[in-house]
C-alpha positions in Angstrom: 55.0 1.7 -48.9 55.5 5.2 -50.4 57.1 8.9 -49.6 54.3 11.6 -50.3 57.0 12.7 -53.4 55.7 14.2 -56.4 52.7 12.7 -57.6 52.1 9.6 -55.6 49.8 11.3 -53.4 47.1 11.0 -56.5 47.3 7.5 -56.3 48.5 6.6 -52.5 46.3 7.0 -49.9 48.1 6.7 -46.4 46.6 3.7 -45.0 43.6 3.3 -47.3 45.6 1.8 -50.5 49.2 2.1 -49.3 51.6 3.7 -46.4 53.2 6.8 -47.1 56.2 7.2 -45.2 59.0 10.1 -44.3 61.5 10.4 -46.8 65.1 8.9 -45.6 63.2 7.0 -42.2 64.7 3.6 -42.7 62.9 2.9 -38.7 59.6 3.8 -40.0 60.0 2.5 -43.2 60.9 -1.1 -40.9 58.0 -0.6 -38.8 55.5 -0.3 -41.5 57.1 -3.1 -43.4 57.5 -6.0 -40.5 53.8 -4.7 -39.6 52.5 -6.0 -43.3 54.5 -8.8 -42.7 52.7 -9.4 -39.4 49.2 -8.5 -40.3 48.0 -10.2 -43.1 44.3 -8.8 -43.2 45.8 -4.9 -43.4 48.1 -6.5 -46.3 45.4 -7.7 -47.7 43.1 -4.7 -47.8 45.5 -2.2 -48.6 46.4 -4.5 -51.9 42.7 -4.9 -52.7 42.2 -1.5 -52.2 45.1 -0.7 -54.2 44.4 -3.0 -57.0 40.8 -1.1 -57.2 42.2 2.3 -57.2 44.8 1.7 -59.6 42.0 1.0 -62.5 41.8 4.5 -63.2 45.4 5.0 -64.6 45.6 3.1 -67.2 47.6 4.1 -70.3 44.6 4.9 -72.3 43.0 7.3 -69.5 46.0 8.8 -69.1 46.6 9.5 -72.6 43.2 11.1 -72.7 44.0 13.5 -70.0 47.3 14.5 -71.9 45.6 15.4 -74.9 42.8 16.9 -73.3 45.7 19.4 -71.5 47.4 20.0 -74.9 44.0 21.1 -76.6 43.4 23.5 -74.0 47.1 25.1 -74.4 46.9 24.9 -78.2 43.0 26.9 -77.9 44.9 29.7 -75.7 48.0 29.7 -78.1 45.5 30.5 -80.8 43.4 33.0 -78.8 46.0 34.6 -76.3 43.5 37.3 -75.7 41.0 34.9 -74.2 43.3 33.3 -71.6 
C-alpha cells in the first residue's frame, strides 16, 4: 500500500503488485489494509506479483541506467550543436 508519489508508479501497479492509495486518506488507507488482512489469496498475489516485478531494480540495473543517462549528457556536452 502506496500513494502514486513520485516514482512509485514505475514499480506499483494499483492492484496488480500493490494498492496505491490517496495521499492523507487514513479511511482508505484502513479499508485497503483490513481487506489484505481479510483476503489472504489477494495478499498473496499482489506479494508474488510484487516479488516478480521487483527483479528488475536491482542495484546493478539501476546503475546501468544511470550511466547510460550520464553518457548521453556527457556526448551532448561535447557536441552541443547536435542536441
Amino acid at each position: 500500500m502506496t500513494t502514486p508519489l513520485g516514482g512509485i508508479c514505475d514499480v506499483v501497479k494499483d492492484r496488480k503488485n500493490g494498492i496505491l492509495g490517496t495521499p492523507g486518506n487514513i479511511e482508505e488507507l484502513q479499508g485497503a489494509l483490513f481487506d489484505l488482512v481479510i483476503d489472504s489469496e489477494k495478499r498473496q498475489r499482489l506479494g508474488a506479483q510484487a516479488r516478480k516485478d521487483v527483479g528488475s531494480f536491482t542495484a546493478y540495473n539501476i546503475a546501468e541506467i544511470w550511466l547510460e543517462l550520464y553518457r548521453e549528457v556527457s556526448v551532448r556536452a561535447e557536441n552541443p550543436a547536435t542536441s
